[in-house]
C-alpha beads as a LAMMPS data file, in Angstrom:
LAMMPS data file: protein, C-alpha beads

135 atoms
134 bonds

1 atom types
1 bond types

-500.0 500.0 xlo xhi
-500.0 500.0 ylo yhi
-500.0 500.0 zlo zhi

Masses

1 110.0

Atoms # bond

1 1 1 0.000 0.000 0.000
2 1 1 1.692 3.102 -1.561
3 1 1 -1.312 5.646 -1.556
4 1 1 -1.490 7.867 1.696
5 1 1 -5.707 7.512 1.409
6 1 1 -5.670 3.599 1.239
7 1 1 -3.385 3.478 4.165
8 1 1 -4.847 6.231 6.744
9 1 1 -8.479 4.584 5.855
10 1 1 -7.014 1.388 6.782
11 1 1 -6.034 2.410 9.817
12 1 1 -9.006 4.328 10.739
13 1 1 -11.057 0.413 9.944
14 1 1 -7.958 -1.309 12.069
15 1 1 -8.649 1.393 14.592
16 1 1 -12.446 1.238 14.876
17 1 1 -12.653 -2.732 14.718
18 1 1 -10.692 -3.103 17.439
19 1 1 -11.562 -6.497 18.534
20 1 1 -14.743 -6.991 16.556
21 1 1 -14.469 -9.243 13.294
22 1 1 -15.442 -5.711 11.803
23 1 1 -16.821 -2.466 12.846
24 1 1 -20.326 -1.331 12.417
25 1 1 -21.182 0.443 9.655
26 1 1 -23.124 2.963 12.716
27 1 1 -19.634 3.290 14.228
28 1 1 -18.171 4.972 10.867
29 1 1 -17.768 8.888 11.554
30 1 1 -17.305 10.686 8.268
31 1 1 -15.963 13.584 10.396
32 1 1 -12.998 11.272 11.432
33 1 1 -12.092 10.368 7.838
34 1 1 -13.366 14.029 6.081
35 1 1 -10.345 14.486 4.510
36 1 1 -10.682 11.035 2.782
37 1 1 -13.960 11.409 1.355
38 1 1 -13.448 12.538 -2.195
39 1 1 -11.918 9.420 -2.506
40 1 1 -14.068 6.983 -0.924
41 1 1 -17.121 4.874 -1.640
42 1 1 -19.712 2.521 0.202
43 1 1 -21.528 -0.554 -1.527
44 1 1 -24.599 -1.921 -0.389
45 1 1 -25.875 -5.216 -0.700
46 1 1 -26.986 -8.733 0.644
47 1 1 -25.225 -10.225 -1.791
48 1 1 -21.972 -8.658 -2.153
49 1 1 -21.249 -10.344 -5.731
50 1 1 -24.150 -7.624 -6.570
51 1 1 -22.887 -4.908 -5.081
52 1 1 -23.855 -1.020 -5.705
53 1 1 -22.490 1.842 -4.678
54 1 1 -24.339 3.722 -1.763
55 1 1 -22.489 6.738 -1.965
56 1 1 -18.743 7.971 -3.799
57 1 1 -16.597 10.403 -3.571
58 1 1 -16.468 13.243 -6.157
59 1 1 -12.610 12.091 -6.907
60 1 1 -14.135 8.644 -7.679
61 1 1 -17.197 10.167 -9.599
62 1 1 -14.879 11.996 -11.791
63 1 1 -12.689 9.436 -12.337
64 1 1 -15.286 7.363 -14.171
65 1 1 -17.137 10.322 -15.520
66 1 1 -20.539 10.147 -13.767
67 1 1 -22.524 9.597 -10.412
68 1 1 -22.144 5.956 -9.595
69 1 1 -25.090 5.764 -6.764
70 1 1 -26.920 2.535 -7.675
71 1 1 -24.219 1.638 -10.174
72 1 1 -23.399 -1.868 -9.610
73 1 1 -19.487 -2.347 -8.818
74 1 1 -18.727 -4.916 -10.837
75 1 1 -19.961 -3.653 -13.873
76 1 1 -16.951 -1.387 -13.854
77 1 1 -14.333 -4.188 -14.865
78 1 1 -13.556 -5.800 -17.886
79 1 1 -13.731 -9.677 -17.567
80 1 1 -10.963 -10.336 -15.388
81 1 1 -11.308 -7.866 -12.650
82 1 1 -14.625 -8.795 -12.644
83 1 1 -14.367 -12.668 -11.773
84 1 1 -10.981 -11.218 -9.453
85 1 1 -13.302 -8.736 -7.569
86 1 1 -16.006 -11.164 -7.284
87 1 1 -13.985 -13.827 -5.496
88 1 1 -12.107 -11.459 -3.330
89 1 1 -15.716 -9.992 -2.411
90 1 1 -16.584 -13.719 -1.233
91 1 1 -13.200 -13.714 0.828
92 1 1 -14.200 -10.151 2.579
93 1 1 -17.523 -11.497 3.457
94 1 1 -17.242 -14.802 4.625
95 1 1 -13.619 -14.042 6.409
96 1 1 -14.589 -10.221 7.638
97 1 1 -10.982 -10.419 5.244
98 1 1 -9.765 -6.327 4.195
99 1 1 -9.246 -6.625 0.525
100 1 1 -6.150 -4.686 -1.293
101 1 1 -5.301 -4.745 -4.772
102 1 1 -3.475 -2.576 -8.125
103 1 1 -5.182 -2.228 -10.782
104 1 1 -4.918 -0.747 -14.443
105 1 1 -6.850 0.617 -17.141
106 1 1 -7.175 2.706 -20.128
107 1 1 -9.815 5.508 -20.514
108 1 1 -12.157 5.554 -23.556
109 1 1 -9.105 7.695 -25.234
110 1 1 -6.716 5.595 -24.215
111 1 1 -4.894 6.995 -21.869
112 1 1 -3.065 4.659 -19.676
113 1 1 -4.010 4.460 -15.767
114 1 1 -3.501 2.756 -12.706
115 1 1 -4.076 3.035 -9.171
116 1 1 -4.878 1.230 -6.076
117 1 1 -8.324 0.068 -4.125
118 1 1 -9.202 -1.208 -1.046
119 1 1 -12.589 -2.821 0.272
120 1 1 -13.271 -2.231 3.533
121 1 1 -15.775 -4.963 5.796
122 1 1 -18.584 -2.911 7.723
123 1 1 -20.980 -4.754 9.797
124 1 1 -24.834 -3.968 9.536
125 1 1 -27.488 -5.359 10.988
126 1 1 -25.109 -8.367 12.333
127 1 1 -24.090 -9.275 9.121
128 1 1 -21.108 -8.197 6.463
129 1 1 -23.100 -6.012 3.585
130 1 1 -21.479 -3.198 3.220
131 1 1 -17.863 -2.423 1.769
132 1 1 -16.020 1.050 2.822
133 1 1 -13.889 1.381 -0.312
134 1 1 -11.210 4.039 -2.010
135 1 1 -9.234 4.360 -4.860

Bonds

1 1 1 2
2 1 2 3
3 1 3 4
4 1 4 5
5 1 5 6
6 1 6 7
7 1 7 8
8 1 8 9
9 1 9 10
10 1 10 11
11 1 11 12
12 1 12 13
13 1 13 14
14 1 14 15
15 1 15 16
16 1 16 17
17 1 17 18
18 1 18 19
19 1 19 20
20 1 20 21
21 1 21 22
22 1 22 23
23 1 23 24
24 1 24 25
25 1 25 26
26 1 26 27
27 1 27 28
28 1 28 29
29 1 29 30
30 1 30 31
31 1 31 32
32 1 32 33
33 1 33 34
34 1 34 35
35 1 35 36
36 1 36 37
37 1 37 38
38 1 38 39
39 1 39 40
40 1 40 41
41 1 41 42
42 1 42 43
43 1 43 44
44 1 44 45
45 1 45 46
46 1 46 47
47 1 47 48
48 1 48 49
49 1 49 50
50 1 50 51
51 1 51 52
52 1 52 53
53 1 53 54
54 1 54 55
55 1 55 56
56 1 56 57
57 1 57 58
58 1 58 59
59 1 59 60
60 1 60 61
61 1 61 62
62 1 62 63
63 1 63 64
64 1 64 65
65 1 65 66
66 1 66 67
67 1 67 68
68 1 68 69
69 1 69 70
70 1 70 71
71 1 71 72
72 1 72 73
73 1 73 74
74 1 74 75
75 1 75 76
76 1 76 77
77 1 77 78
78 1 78 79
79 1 79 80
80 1 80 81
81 1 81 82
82 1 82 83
83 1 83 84
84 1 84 85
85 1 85 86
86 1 86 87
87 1 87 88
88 1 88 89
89 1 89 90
90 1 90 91
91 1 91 92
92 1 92 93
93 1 93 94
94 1 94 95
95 1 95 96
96 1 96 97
97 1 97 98
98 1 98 99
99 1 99 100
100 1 100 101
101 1 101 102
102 1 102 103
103 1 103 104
104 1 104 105
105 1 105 106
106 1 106 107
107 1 107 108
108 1 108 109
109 1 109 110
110 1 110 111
111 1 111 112
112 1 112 113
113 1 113 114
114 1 114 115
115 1 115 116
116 1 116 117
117 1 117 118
118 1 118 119
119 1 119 120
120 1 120 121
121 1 121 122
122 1 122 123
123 1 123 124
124 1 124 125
125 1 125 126
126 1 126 127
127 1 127 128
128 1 128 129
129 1 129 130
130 1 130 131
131 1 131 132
132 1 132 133
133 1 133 134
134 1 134 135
């Protein structure tokens, strides 16, 4: 983990878990992560393979050229990120697991990027279905 957002909302999670398998999404203060919002998301869902986004950043909004509330995550990725994401979703639910990962891409004018993610366990309703998430 490279990017200063990934790692400062990772500790923020480590911090707020404390012993707990994960935190409660209730127990997430945006005030204690404001200056990480632009670049983070939340997905909603029971079933976490069909996961949409709750709420993202404007940095993430941007960065794929619309509002993604209700946009379903995985329809983002080609393929192969797809099936990757979808499996490492399984992992964070079923383990309460923090899931890291690179990526790259090319816009629509091909211009080469790449970045970082993580996906974030929150507890609601005693169960794991929703993801705090950045780029």
């Amino acid at each position: 983990m490279q990017n200063p957002t990934i790692l400062d909302l990772y500790s923020y999670w480590i911090r707020l878990k404390g012993t707990q398998y994960a935190p409660q999404r209730c127990n997430v203060e945006p005030g204690a992560i404001r200056t990480l919002l632009s670049d983070t998301f939340i997905l909603e869902t029971d079933d976490l393979e069909d996961a949409s986004f709750r709420l993202a950043g404007t940095n993430i909004c941007a960065l794929f050229g619309r509002d993604l509330k209700g946009v379903k995550f995985l329809d983002l990725w080609g393929d192969h990120g797809r099936e990757t994401l979808s499996s490492s979703l399984r992992i964070l639910r079923n383990d309460s697991a923090c899931i890291f990962a690179t990526w790259k891409s090319s816009t629509a004018r091909y211009h080469a990027t790449e970045g970082e993610l993580i996906l974030i366990p929150l507890s609601h309703e005693g169960k794991i279905n929703r993801v705090l998430g950045a780029f």
